[in-house]
N, C-alpha and C positions, 0 to 999 in steps of 0.2 A: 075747205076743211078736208082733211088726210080722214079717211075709214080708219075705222080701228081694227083691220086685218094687215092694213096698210102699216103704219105704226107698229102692227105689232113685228113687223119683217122687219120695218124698219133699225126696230131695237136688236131684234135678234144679230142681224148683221155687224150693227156698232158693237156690239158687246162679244161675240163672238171674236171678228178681226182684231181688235184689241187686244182679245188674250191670247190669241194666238200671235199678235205681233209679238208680246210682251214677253210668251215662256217660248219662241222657238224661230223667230224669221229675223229678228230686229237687227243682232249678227249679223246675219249675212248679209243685209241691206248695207249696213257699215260700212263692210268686205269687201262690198262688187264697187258699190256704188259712190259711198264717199271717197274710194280714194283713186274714182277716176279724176276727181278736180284738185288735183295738188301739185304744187311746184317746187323745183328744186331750190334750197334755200344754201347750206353749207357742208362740208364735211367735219368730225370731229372725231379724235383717237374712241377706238375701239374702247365699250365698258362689258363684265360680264353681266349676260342678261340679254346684248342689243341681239338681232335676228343676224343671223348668218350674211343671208339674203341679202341686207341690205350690206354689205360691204364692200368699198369700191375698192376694188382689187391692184388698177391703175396707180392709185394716188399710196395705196399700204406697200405698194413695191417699193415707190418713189422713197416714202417714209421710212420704208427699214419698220416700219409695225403696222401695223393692220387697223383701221379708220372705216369710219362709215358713212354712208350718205345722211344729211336729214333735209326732210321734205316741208315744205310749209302747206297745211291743208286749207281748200276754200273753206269759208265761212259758213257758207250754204250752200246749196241746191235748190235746184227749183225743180218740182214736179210735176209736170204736165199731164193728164186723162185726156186722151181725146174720145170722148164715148158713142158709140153708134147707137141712136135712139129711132131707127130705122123702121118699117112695116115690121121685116121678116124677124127683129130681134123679141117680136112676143110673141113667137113659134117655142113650144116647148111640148116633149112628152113624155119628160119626167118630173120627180118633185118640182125642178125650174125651170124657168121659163128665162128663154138667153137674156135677155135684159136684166131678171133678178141675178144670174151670175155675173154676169155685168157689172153688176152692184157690189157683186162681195167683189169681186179682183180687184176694183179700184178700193175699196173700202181699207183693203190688206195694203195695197200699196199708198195710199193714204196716208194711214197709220204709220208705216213703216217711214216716212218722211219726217213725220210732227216730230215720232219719237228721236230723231236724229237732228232736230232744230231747221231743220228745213220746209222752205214753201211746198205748197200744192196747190193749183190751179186743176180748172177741167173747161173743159169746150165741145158742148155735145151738138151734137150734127145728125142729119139727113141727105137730103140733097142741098142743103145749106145749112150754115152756123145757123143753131137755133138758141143756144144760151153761150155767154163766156161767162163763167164764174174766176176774176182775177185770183194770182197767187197768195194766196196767205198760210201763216202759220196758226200751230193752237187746235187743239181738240175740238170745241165750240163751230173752230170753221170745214171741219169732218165731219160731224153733225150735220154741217147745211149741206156741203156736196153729195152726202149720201141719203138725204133727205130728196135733194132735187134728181140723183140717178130713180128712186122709185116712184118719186108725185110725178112729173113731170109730163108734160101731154106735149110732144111735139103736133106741128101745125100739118107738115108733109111726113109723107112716105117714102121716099126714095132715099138713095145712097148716090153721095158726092165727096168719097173719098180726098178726091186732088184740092179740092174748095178746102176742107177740115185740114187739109197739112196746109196750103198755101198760109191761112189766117192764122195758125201757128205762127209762120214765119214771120207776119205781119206783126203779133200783137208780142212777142216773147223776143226782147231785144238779147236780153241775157241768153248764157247757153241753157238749155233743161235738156232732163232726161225725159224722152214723154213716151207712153205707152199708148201705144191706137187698138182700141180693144172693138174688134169688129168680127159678124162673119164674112165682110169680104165678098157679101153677095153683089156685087155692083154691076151695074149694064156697060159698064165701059170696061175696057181689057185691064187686065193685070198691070201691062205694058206702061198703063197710060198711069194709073196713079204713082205707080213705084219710081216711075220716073220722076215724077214731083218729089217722093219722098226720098229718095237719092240725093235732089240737087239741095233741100235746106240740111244734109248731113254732115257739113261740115261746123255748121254751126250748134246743131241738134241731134242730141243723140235719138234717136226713132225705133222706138223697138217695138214688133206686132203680140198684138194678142188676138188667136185665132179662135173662136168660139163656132162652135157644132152643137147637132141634135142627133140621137142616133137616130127619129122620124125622120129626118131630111133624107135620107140614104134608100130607105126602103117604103114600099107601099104597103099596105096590109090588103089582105085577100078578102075585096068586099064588094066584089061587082062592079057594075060601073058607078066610078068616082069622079064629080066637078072637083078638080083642084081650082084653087085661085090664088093667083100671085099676093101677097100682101104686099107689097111696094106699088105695083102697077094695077093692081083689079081686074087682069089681064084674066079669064077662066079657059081650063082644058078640061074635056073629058076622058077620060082614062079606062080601059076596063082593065081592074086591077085584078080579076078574076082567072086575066090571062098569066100564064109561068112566063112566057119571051117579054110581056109590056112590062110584069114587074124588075126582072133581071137587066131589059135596059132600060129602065128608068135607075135602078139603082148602078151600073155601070156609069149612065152619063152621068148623077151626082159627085159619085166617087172621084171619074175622072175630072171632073171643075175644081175640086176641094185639092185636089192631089197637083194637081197644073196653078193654081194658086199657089198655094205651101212653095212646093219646086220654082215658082216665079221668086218671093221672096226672100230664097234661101238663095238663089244664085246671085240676085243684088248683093249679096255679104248682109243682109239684114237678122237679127235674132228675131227667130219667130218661135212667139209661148203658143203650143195646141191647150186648149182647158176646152172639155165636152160638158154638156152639163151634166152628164151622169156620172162623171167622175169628182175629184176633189181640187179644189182651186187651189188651197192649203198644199197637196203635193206636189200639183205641176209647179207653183213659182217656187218651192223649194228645190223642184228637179231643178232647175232654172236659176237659180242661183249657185245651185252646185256647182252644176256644167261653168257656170262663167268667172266661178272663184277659182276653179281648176287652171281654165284658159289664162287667167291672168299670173302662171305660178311660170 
């Protein structure tokens, strides 16, 4: 049985992502994303109204008038969540906690699928696949994937990024767009996952969502401090009372987060930052902006 603090999140999320799908994202999802899967079907004479854009310049020379392309669009899509359900993703020291934003970004991308007639799947992970929830459409089955990003009690702690793409590439014959919404805290190099997520990119489109705290950066001035790893139980002590312990501790964080990001962006990979102090709602609008632009 779900607390009823739990449920009450729960609802908040569903009903919020909704309306926000519904009066401002849903557009742009259309935009970006439906008409990455379309095919050329025929050309036919220019009507007033058709888009500039689309007129093939080649075939209107040939013609002596001016003609345009028409496209045949996929049917569907399939959306993919890969969710990091990890130790360090219930670190938060703001209203949320990374796992509950966790929640809303798939929740909004979710949404943004159904409404568009398309599947959504998720596959949440740690150091291994701990749930697949197959692709489905329909409201009802938003409900249960965002049900299970909040109940959900993974078994491990750790992060196994290259494991959560490989079984991607395993279970998802079809192409999908999938979002890997992680911080990225992993014991293994940068190097090693994104090379796995490089080689299923031909068939899978892979795009990162990067999640932060701004407690992860800095210590607070409070003596000496047991930190402890949430992933590994691994404990430091710290005296955070010192000015040089807290400035490199917040330099080595920075530089991990910052050497990450710069890892993924040199693969050619899109990577979304969402902090949890900031708004999910404007980073994936930045983010759609950005990529309806690129496709002009």
């Amino acid at each position: 049985m779900l607390s009823p603090e739990i449920i009450k999140k729960i609802k908040k999320v569903h009903i919020r992502s909704a309306r926000m799908v519904n009066t401002m994202m849903a557009g742009q999802y259309k935009s970006v994303f439906r008409g990455s899967g379309i095919e050329f079907e025929e050309v036919r004479e220019y009507s007033p109204g058709d888009d500039v854009k689309s007129i093939d310049w080649k075939v209107s020379a040939r013609m002596g008038r001016p003609y345009v392309k028409l496209y045949r669009e996929e049917r569907e899509l399939v959306v993919m969540l890969l969710v990091d359900m990890s130790g360090s993703e219930g670190f938060g020291t703001t209203e949320n906690l990374k796992k509950e934003t966790a929640a809303e970004i798939a929740s909004i991308l979710a949404f943004n699928a159904i409404r568009n007639n398309d599947k959504v799947g998720a596959i949440l992970f740690t150091d291994r696949v701990e749930k697949y929830i197959p692709p489905k459409k329909g409201s009802a089955h938003v409900w249960r994937v965002i049900k299970e990003l909040f109940s959900f009690e993974p078994e491990h702690k750790g992060t196994d990024i290259r494991e959560a793409v490989a079984f991607l590439g395993r279970v998802s014959r079809k192409r999908t767009i999938s979002f890997l919404i992680s911080d990225f805290l992993s014991p293994e190099p940068a190097a090693t996952y994104i090379r796995r997520m490089k080689s299923i990119s031909g068939k899978h489109e892979l795009i990162a969502v990067m999640l932060s705290d701004p407690g992860e950066f800095h210590l607070p001035e409070a003596g000496i401090l047991t930190v402890r790893d949430s992933e590994t139980g691994r404990q430091f002590v710290l005296d955070a009372s010192d000015e040089s312990t807290r400035r490199s501790y917040h330099e080595h964080k920075t530089r991990d987060y910052v050497q990450t990001l710069q890892s993924l962006k040199n693969a050619d990979m899109d990577c979304i930052e969402i902090h949890t102090a900031g708004s999910v709602v404007d980073a994936l609008h930045r983010y759609f902006r950005i990529r309806e632009k690129r496709k002009r």
